[in-house]
N, C-alpha and C positions, 0 to 999 in steps of 0.2 A: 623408459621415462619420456614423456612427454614435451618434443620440444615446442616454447614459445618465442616470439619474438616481435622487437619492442616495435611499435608502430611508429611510420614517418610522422615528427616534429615540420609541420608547415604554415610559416607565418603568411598569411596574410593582410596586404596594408590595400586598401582602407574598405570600411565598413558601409559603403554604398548599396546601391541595387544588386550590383554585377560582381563585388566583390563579396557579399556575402551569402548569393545562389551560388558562387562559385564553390566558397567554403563549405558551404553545405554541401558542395557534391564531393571535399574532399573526407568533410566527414561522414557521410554515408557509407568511404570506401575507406574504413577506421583507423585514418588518420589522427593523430593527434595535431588537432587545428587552433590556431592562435590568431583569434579576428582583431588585429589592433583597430581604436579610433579614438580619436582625441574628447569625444564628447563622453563624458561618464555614466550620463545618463541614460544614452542608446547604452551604452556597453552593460549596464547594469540589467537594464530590461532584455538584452540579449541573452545573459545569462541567468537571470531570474525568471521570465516569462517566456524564453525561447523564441523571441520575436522580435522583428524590426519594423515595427509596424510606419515609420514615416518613409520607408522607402521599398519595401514588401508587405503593403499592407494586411493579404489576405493569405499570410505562410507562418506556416509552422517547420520553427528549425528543429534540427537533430539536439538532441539534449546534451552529446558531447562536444559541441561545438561552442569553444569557451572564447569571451570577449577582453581586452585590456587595454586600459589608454597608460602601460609600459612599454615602449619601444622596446627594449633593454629584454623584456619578460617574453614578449614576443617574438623574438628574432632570434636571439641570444640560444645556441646548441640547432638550429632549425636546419634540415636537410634541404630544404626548399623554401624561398621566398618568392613570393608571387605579389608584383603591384599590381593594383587597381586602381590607383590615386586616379582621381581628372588631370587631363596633360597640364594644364596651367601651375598643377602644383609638383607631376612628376618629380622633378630634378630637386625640391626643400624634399619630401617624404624619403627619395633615397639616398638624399645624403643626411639623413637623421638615424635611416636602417646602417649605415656604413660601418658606425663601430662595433658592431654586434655577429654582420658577417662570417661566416668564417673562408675562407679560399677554396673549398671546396663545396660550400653549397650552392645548388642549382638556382640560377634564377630566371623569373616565367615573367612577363607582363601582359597583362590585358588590356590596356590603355589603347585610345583610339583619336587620334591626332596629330598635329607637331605641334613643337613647344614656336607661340609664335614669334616671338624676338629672333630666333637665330633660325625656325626653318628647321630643325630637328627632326630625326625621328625620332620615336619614343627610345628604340633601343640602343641609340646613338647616347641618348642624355642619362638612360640609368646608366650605359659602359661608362662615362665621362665621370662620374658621382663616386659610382663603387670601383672604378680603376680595373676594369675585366676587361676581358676582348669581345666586340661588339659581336662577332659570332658565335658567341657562348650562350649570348641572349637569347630564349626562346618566349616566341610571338604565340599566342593565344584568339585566335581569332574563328569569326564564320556565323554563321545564321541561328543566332542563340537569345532569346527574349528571357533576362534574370527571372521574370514573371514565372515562367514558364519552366527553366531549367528548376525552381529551389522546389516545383510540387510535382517536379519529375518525370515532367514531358519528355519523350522521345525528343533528344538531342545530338546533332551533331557537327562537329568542329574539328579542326586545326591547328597545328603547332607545327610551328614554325622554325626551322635554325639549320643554318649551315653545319652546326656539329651535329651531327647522325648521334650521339650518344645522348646529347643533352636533349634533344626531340621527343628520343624514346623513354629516357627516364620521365620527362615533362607526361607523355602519351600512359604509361604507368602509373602514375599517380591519379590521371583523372579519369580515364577510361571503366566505364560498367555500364549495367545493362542498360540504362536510360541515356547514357552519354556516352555516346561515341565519340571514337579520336582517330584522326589522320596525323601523319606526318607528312612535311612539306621542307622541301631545304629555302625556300624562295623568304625567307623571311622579310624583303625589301618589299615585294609584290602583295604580301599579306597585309602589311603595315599600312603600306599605300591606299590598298582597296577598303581597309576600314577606316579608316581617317574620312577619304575621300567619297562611302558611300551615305554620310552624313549629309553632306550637302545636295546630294540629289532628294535625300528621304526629305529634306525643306520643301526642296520643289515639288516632291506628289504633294507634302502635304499640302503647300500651298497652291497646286491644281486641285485637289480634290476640294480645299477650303473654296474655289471658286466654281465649281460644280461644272466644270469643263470635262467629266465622262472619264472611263474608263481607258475609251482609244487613246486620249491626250497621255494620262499616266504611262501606259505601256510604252508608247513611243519616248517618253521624260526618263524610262528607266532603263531601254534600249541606247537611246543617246546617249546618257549618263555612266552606264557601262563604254561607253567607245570612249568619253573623256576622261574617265577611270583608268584606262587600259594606257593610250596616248601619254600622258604622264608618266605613269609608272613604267611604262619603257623608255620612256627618258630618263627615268632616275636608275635604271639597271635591272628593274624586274625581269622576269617571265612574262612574257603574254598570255604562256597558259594558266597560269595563274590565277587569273581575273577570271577565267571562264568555270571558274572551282569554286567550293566553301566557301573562303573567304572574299571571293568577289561576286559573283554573279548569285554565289547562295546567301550572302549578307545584304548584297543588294534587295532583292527581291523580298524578304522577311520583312527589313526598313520601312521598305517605301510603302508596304500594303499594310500593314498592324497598325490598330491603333495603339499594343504599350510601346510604338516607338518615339521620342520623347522629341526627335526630329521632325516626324512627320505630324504630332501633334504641334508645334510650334509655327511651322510652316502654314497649317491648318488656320491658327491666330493671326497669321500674318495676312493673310486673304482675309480675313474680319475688319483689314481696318489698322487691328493692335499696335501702338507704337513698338521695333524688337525690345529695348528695357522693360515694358509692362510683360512682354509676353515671356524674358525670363523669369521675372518678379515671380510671378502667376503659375510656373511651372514649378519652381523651390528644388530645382534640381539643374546640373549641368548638362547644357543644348549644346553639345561637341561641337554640332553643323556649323554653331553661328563663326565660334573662332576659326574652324579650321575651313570657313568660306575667306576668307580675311588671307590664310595662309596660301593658299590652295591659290587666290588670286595673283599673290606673288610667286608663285612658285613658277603659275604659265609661263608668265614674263621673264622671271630668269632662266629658265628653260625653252624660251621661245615656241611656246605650244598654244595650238587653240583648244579655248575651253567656253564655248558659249553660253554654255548653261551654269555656269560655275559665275562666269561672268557676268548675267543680268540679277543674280541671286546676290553679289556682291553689291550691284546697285542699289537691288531694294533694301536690304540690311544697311547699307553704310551710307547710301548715300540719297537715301529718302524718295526713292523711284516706286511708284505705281507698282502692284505687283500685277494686275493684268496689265500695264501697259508691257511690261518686262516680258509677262507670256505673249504679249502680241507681237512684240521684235523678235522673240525665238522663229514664230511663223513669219517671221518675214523677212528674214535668211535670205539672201542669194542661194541661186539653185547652187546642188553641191554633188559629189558623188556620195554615196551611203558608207562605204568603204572607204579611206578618202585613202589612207597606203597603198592601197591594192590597187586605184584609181592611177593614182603616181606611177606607181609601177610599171603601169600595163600602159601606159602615156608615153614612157620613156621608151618600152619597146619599142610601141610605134616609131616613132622617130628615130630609130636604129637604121 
């Protein structure tokens, strides 16, 4: 006799870009997938037309790939739950998934920010919501354009989690031949570097919007990686971390593509764009902007320099010129390139 058996139940919340390339990658690998989203109308045309055309306009999804604005229908028996909400609304979506739960299902997030009021990470506020231990949380991250992943471009990423079990089941789940998957225990370091490779992807966009060349970017995303890194070893990361998938391979996707929604934004802001029209104009969520806002307190309570982080907060918040912003980066006091390693070797000396 023929054995069968029943396919993973995986909700996914919510039905954006990146949440519903994602679903598609779990339904490809014959999940039984649950896209919740509040709006009925995508939901219907998801499952009617197999498209989500306001936010993957030119994809065709898997036909078992079923939509529901039920929380309850969605969530409810799911071996896996995987957020994707925007971080603004993170902490209302999983405490909506909360009574549906069950204690032993897996949960994944793909979210990229912190929540700004408290400074959060992402997996600090779904632990807080669904009452888990924040290392049970596995992070989902690395150089992945929704674009890209839902027509099955050679993809590949990371997952993240101090629990070695909850990684590998996360790495199971999504893992085939167009998506690759790592595991990574650093899940602080993963978090960190997508959050914060938002904000750099502003500033190509907004060097490229001002037609300052290719050298100026390279050097924007060299930087950007060091005030990447600087942080997140403040907050407890790996340093090697940052030099992996999730950091240096996120960065670098970001800041060069045009479907990245940062580095388009950025691009508007060199035009001129006041940032309200240029989110207006985009009809979808610019991570960068909020988590430049976050990221700038963050230096500060951590006492860390972030220069580029910090003229970028100028121009967004505080009505600054953005070439004059690029003109104060180059106009830096001279520095070491290295600036730890600089320290370091300083102090020798003087031994």
């Amino acid at each position: 006799m023929m054995m069968t058996t029943t396919p993973h139940k995986v909700a996914v919340l919510v039905a954006g870009s990146w949440g519903t390339a994602l679903a598609s990658v779990l339904a490809d690998n014959s999940m039984n997938v649950s896209l919740w989203s509040r709006n009925a109308e995508q939901v219907n045309e998801i499952n009617t037309r197999h498209t989500n055309h306001k936010y993957l306009p030119d994809a065709q999804l898997p036909v078992n790939l079923r939509a529901t604005t039920s929380m309850e229908e969605a969530v409810t028996g799911a071996t896996a739950v995987l957020l994707v909400a925007p971080s603004s609304v993170i902490r209302e979506v999983a405490a909506q998934a909360k009574p549906y739960v069950s204690e032993d299902t897996l949960i994944i997030h793909a979210t990229k920010g912190f929540e700004t009021d408290t400074l959060k990470r992402m997996s600090t506020v779904i632990a807080e919501e669904l009452n888990r231990n924040e290392e049970d949380i596995v992070v989902l991250s690395g150089p992945s354009h929704a674009e890209e992943v839902v027509n099955k471009r050679p993809t590949t990423v990371v997952v993240a989690c101090r629990n070695e079990e909850a990684a590998e089941r996360a790495q199971d789940l999504f893992i085939s031949p167009y998506f690759r998957v790592y595991t990574n225990p650093d899940a602080t370091g993963v978090e960190v570097s997508g959050a914060l490779k938002n904000i750099i992807a502003l500033g190509a966009g907004l060097s490229d919007g001002l037609k300052f060349g290719d050298n100026a970017k390279a050097a924007l995303i060299t930087r950007g990686l060091a005030e990447i890194a600087r942080l997140g070893a403040a907050m407890g990361a790996n340093p090697l971390t940052f030099a992996g998938l999730a950091g240096v391979g996120d960065l670098v996707v970001t800041c060069t593509s045009t479907h990245s929604r940062n580095w388009r934004a950025g691009s508007m802001l060199a035009q001129g764009m006041p940032v309200a029209e240029v989110l207006k104009t985009m009809g979808m969520v610019v991570e960068g902007v909020r988590t430049t806002q976050s990221a700038h307190t963050l230096a500060e309570q951590y006492d860390v320099e972030m220069p580029i982080t910090e003229q970028l907060y100028q121009v967004l918040f505080k009505g600054k010129s953005p070439k004059l912003a690029v003109e104060d980066l180059m106009g830096r006091g001279r520095t070491h390139e290295i600036e730890e390693i600089a320290r370091a070797t300083k102090e020798n000396w003087l031994r």
